[in-house]
Backbone as numpy.savetxt, mean C-alpha at the origin, in Angstrom:
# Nx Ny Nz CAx CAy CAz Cx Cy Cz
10.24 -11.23 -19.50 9.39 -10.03 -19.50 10.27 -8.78 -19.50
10.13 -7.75 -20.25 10.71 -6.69 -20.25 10.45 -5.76 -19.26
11.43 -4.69 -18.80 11.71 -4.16 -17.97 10.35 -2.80 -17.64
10.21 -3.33 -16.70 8.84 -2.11 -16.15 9.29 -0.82 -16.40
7.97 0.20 -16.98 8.31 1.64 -16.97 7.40 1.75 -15.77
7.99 2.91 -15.12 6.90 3.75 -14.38 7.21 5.58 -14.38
5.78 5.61 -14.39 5.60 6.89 -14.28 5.18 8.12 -13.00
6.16 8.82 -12.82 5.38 9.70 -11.52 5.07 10.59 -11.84
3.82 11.46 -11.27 3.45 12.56 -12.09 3.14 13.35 -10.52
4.02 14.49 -10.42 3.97 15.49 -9.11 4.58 17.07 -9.85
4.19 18.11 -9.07 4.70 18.92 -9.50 5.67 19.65 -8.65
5.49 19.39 -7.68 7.13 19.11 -6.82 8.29 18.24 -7.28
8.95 19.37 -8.27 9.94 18.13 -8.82 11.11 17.75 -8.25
11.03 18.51 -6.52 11.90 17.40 -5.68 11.96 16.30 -5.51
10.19 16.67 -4.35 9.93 15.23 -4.36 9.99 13.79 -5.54
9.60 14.76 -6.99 9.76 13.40 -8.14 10.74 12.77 -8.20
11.61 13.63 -8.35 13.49 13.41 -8.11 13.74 12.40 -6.99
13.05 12.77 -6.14 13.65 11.80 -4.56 12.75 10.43 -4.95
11.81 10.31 -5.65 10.88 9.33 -5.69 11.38 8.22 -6.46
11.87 9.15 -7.93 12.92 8.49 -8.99 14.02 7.80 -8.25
14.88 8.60 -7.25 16.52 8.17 -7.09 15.78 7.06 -6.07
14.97 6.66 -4.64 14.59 5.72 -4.37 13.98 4.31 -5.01
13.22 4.33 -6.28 13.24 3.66 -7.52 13.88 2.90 -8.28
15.46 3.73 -8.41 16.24 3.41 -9.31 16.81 2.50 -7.75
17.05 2.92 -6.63 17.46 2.18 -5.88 17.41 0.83 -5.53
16.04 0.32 -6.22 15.30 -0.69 -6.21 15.22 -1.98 -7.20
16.22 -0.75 -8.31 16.66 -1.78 -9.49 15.79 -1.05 -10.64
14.92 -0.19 -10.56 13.79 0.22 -11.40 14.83 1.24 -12.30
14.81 0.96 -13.58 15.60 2.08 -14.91 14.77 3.10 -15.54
13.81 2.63 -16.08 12.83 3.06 -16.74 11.84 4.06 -15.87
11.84 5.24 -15.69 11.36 5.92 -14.93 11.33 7.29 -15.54
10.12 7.79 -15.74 9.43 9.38 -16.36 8.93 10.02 -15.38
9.08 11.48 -15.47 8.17 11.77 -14.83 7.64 13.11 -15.14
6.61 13.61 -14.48 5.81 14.78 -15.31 4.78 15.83 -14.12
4.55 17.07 -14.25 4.53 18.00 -13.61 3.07 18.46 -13.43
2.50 18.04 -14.75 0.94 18.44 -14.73 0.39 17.27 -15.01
-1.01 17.36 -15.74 -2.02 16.50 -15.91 -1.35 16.53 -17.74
-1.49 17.46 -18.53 -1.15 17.48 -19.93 -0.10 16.78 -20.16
1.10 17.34 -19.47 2.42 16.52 -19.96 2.45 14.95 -19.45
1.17 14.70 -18.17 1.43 13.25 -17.47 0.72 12.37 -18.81
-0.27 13.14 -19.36 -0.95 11.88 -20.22 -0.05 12.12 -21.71
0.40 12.99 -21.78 1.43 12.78 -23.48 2.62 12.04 -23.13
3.07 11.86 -21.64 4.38 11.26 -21.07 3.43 9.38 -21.10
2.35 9.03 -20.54 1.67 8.20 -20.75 1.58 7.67 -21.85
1.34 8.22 -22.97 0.86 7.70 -24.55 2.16 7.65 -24.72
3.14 7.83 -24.51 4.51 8.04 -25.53 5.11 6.60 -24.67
5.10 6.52 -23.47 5.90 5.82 -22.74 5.42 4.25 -22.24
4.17 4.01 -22.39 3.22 3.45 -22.75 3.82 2.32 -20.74
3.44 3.06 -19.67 4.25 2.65 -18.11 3.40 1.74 -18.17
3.81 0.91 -17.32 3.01 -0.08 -16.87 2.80 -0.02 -14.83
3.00 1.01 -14.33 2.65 1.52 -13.02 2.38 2.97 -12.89
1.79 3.79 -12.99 1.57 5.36 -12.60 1.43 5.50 -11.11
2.46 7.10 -10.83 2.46 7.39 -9.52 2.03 8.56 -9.31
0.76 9.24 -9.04 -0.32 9.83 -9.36 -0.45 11.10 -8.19
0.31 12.27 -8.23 -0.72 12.81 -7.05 -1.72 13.82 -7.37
-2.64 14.23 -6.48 -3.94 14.64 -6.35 -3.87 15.80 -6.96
-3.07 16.53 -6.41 -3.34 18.33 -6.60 -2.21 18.34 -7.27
-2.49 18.70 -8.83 -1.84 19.01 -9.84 -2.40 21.00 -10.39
-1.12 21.33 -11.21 -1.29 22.59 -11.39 -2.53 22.92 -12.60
-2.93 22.05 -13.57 -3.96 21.94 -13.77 -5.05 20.82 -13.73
-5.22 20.57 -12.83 -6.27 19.91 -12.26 -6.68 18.77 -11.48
-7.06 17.75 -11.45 -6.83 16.83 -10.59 -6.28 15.89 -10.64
-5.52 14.69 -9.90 -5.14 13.86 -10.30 -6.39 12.80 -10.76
-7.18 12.74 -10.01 -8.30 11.88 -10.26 -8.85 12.05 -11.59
-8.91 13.28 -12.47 -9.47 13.50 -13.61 -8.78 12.58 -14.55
-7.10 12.87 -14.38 -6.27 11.36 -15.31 -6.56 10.34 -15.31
-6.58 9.92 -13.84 -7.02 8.59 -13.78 -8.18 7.97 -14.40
-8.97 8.81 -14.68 -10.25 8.14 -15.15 -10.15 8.14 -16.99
-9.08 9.37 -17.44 -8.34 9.03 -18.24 -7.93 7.85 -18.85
-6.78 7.56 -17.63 -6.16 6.65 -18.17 -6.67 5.35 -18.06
-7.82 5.31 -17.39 -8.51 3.86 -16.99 -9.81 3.24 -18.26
-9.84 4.62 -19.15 -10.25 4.43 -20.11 -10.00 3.67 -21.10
-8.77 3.57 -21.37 -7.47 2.89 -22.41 -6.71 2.25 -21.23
-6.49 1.80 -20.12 -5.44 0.87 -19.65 -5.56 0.64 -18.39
-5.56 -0.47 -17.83 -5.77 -1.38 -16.51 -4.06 -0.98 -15.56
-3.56 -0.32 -16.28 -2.02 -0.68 -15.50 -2.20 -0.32 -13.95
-1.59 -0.07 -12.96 -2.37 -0.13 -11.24 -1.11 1.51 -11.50
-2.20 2.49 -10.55 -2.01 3.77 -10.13 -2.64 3.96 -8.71
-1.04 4.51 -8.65 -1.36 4.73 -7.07 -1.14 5.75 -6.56
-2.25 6.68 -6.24 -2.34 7.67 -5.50 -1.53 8.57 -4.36
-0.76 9.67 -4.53 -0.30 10.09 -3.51 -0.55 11.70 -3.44
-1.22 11.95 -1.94 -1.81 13.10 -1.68 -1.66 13.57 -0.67
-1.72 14.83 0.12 -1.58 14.99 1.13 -3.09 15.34 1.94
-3.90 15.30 1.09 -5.36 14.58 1.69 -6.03 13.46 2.31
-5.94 13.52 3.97 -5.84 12.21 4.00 -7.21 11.59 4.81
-8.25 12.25 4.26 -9.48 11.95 4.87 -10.21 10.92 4.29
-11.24 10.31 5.26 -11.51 9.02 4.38 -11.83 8.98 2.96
-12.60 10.11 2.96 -13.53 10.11 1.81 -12.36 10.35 0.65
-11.41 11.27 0.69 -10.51 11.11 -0.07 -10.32 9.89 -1.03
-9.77 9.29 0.16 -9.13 7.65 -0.18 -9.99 7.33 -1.24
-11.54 7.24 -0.23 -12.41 6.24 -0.93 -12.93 6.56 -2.69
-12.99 7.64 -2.77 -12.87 8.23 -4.07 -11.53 8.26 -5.01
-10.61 8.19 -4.59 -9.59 7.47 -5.39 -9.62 6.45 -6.00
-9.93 5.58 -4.92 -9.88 4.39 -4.84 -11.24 3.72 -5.87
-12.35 4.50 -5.81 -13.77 3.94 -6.21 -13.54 4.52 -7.89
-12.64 5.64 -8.29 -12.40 6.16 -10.01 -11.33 4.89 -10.26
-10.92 4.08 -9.65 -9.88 2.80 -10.18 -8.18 3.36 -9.81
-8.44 3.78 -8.88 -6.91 3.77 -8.29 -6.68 2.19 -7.55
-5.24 1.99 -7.39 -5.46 0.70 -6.46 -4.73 1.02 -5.39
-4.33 2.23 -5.24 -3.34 2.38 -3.60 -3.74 4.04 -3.20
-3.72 4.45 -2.11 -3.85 5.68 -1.75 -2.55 5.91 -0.57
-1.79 6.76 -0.98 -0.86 6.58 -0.24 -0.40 8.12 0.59
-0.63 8.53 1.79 -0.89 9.95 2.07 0.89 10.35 2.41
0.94 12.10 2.01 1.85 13.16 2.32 1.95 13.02 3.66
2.90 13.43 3.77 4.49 12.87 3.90 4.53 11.65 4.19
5.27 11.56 2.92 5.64 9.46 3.00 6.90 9.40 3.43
7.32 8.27 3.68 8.91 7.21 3.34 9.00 7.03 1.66
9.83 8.23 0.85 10.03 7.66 0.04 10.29 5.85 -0.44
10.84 5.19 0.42 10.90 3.88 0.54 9.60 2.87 0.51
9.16 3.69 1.42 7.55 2.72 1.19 7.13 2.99 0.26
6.97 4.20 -0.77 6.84 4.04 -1.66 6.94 3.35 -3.06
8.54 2.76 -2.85 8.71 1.82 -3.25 8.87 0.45 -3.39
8.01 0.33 -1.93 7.80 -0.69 -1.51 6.42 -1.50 -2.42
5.47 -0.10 -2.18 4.25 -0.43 -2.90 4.31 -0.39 -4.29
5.34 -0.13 -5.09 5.47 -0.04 -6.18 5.55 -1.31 -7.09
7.00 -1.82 -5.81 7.23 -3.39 -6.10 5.98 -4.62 -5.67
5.46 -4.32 -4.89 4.00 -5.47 -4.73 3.44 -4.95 -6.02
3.05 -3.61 -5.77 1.83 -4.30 -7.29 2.47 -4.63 -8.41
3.88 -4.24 -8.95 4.34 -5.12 -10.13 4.78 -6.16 -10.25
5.09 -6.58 -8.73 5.27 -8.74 -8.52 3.69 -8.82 -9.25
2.72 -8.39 -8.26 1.55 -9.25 -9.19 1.52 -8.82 -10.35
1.73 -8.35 -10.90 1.27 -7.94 -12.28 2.44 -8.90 -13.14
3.65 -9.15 -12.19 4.85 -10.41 -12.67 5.88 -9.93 -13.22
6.29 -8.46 -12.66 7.30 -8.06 -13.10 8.70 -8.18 -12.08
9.80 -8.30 -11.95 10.58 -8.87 -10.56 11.78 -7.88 -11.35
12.45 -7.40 -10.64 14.15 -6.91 -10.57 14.68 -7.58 -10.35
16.30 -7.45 -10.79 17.02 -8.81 -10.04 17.49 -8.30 -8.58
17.18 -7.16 -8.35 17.68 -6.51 -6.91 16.41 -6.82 -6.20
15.23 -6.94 -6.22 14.14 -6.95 -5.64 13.73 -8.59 -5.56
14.23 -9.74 -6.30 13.99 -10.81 -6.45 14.09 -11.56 -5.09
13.71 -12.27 -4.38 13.82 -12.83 -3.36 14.82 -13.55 -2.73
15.89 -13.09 -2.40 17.07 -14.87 -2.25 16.73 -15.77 -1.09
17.55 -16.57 -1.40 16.94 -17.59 -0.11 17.21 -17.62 0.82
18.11 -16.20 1.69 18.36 -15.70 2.75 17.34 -15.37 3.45
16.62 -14.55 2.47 15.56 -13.61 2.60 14.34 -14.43 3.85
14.49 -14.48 4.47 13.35 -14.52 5.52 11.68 -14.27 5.60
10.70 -14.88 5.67 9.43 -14.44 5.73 9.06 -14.66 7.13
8.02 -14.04 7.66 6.98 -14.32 8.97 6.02 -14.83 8.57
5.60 -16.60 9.24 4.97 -16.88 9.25 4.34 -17.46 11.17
3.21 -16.75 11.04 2.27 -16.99 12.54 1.05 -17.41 11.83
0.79 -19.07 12.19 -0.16 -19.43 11.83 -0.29 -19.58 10.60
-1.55 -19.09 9.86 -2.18 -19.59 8.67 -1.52 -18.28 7.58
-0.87 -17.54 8.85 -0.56 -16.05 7.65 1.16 -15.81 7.90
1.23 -15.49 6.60 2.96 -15.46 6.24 3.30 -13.63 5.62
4.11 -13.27 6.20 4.30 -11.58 5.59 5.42 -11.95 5.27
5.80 -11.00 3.90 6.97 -11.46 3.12 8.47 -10.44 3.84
9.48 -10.79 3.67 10.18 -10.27 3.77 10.42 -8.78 3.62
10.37 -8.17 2.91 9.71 -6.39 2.83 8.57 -5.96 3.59
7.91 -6.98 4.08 6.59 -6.36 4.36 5.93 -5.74 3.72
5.84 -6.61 2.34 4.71 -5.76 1.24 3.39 -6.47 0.85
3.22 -7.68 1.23 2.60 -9.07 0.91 2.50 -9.99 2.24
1.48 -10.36 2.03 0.59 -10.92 3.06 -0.32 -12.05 2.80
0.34 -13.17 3.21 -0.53 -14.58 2.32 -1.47 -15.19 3.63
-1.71 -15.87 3.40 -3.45 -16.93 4.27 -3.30 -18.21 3.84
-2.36 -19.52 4.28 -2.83 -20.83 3.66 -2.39 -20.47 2.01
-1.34 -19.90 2.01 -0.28 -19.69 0.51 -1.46 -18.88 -0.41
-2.41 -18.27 0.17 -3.50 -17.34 -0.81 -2.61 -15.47 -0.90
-2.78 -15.15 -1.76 -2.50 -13.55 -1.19 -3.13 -13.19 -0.96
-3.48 -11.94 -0.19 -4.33 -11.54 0.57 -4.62 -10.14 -0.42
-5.85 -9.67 -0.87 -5.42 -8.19 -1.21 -5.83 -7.00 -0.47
-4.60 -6.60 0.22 -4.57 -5.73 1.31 -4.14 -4.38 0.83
-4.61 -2.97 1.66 -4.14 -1.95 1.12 -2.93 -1.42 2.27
-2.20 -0.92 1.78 -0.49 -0.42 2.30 -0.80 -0.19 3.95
-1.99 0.32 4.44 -2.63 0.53 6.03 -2.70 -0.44 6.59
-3.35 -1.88 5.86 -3.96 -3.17 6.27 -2.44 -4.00 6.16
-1.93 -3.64 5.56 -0.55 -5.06 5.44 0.16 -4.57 6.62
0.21 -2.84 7.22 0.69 -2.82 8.28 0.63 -2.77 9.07
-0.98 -2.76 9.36 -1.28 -3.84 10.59 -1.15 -4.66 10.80
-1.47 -5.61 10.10 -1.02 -7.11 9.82 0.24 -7.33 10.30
1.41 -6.34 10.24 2.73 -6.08 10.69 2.69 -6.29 11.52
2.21 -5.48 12.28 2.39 -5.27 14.18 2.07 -6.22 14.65
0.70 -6.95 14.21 0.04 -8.11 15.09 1.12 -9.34 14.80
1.52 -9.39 13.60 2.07 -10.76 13.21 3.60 -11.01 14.07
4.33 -9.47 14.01 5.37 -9.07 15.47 4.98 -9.65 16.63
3.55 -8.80 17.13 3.74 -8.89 18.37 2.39 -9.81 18.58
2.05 -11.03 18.14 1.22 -12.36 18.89 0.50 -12.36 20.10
-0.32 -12.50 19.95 -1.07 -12.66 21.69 -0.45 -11.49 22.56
-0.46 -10.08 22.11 0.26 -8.95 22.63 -0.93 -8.08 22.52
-1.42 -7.38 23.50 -2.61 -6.26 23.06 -1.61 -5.01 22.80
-2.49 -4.40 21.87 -1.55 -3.22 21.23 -2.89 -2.11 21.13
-2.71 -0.97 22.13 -3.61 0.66 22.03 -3.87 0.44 19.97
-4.62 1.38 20.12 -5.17 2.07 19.25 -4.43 2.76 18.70
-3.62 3.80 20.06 -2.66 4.88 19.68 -1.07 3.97 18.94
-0.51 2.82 19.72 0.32 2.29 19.03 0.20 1.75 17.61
-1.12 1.12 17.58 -0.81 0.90 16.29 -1.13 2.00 15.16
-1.45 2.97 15.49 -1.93 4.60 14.48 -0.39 4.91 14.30
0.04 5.12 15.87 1.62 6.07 15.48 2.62 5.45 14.88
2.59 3.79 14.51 3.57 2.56 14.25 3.03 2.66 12.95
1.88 2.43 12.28 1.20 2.27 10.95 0.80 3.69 10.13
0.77 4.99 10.54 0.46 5.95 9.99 1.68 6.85 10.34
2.16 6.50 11.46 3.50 7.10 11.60 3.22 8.97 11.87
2.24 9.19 12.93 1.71 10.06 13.11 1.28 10.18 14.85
1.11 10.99 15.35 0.90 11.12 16.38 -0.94 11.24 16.62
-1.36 10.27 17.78 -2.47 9.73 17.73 -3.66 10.68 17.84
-3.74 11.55 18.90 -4.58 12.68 18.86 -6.07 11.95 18.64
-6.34 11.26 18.90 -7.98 10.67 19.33 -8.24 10.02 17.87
-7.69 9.56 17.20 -7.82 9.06 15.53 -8.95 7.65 16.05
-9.42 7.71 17.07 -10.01 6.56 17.31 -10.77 5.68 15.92
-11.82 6.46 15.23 -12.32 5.99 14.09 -11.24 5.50 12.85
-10.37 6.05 12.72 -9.50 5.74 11.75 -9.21 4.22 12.16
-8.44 4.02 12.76 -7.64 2.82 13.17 -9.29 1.57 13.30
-10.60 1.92 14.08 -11.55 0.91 14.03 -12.32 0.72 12.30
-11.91 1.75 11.55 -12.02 1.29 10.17 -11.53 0.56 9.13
-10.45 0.66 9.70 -9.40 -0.47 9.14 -9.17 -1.46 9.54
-9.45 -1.73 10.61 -9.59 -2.99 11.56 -10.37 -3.77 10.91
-11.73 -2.80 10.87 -13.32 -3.66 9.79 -12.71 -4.00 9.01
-12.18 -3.26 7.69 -11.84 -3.91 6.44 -10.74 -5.11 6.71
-10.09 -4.88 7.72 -9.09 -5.86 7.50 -9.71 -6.92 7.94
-10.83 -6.88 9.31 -11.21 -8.40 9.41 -11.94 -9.12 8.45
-13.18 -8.11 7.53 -13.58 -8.82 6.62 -12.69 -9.29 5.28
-11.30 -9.18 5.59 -10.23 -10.30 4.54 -9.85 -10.91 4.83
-9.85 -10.79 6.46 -8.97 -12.59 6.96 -9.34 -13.05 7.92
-11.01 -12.37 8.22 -11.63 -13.26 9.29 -12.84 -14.63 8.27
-13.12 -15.71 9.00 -14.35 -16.13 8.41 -15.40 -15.58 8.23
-15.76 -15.11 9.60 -16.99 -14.35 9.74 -15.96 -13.05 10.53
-16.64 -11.57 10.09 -15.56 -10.79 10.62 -16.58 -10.03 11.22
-17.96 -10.65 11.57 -18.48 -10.22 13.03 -18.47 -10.70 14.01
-17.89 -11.85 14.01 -17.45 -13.22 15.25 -15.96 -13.16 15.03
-15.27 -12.15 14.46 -13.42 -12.18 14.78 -12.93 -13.31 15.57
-11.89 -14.70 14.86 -11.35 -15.04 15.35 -9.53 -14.47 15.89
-8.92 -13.80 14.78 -7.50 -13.42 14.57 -7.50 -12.42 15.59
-8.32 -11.37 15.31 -8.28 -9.68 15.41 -8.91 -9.62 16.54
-8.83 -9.45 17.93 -9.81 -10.03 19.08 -9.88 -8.18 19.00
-10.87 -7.82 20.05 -11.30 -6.52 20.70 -11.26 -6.64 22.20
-9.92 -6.15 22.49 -9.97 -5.97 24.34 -10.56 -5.03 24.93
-11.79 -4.94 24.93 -12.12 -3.38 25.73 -11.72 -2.74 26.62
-11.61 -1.54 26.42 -11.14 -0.54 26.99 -9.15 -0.50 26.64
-8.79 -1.51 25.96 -7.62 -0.81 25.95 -6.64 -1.32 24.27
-7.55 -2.19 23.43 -7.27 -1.99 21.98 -7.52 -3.24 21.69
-6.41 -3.98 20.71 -6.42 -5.13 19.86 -5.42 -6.08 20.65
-5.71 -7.96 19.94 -4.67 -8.31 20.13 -5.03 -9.32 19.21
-4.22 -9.86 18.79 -4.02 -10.94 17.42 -3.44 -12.43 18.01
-4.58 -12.97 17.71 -4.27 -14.58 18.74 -4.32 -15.71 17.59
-4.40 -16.72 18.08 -4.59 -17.51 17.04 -5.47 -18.84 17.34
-6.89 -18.94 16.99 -7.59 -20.39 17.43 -6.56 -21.89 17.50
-7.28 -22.12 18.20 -6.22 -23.62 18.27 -6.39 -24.38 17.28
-7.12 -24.83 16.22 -7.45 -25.12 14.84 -6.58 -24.51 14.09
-5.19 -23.47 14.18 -5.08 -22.29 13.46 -3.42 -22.75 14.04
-3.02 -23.04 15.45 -1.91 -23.17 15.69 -1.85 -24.34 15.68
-2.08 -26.06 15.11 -1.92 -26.89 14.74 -1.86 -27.18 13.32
């Protein structure tokens, strides 16, 4: 398979720059990038990427307006980066055919973290990003997180999780039969200081149990300790 293009389209052309040199870090060559919405879709048709890195507030107009663009003519996975980070945001990204929402101020790194999951599935691999057999995974129970912590399997299934949900999945799969605040896992997974985010963190919880619970109104994995957060156990059916 030939070598992935990707495209970032910001008009901070620091940040593009810093986004690119983390990228190329990763093994990634093929890398454009573009300032508005006009030059992102003539940089698109010419370059023909197979990942777009998309943010919101462009100098003429939205990022979301491309996307629906480009989803017209091509399935390739675009992923959102904004410094809007309210639900509804997301969910409207996400609902015009984005597949990641990824909020201001990032880890350039995680960025390219999520870059590389969605182009493993899509079956594209670096030879710097390829797995060796050093490489280590976590497996607790029925669920295995890959070495990067970008991927998240169930009984060798992948799971399809969004960049919030795989890092929860993080913490619990760390720390086992460990109750973990609300506030720890917000300031560990959003990397933000907690300030009453109570709803945030029990929304993601939902989505995440309805992907890896059976029934994710009878939670077996994801327990609810009241009054003082989560803890991630494992049925005895589950640790045999």
């Amino acid at each position: 398979m030939q070598e992935p293009t990707i495209l970032v389209v910001d008009d901070e052309a620091d940040l593009a720059n810093l986004l690119k040199v983390s990228l190329q870090k990763e093994g990634y060559k093929q890398i454009y990038t573009a300032g508005t919405i006009q030059e992102a879709w003539t940089s698109f048709q010419q370059t023909q990427p197979n990942i777009v890195l998309l943010d919101v507030m462009l100098p003429d107009g939205e990022g979301y307006d491309l996307c629906r663009r480009i989803r017209e003519v091509s399935h390739v996975p675009v992923l959102f980066m904004s410094a809007k980070n309210e639900e509804i945001d997301k969910i409207l990204g996400l609902a015009i055919g984005g597949d990641d929402y990824i909020t201001k101020p990032f880890s350039p790194k995680e960025v390219a973290y999520r870059v590389k999951a969605q182009l493993r599935r899509a079956g594209y691999q670096t030879q710097e990003s390829t797995p060796s057999i050093a490489e280590k995974t976590l497996q607790v129970g029925p669920f295995q997180l890959n070495a990067d912590e970008t991927e998240v399997q169930k009984n060798g299934v992948l799971l399809e999780l969004t960049a919030k949900e795989i890092g929860l999945m993080a913490c619990f799969m760390h720390h086992p039969n460990r109750i973990l605040s609300k506030e720890t896992l917000f300031e560990r997974v959003w990397g933000e200081d907690f300030f009453g985010s109570d709803n945030t963190v029990m929304v993601h919880i939902r989505r995440l149990r309805e992907k890896i619970e059976q029934d994710a109104s009878k939670p077996m994995y994801i327990t609810t300790v009241k009054g003082l957060g989560y803890k991630f156990v494992l049925p005895k059916e589950a640790q045999g």
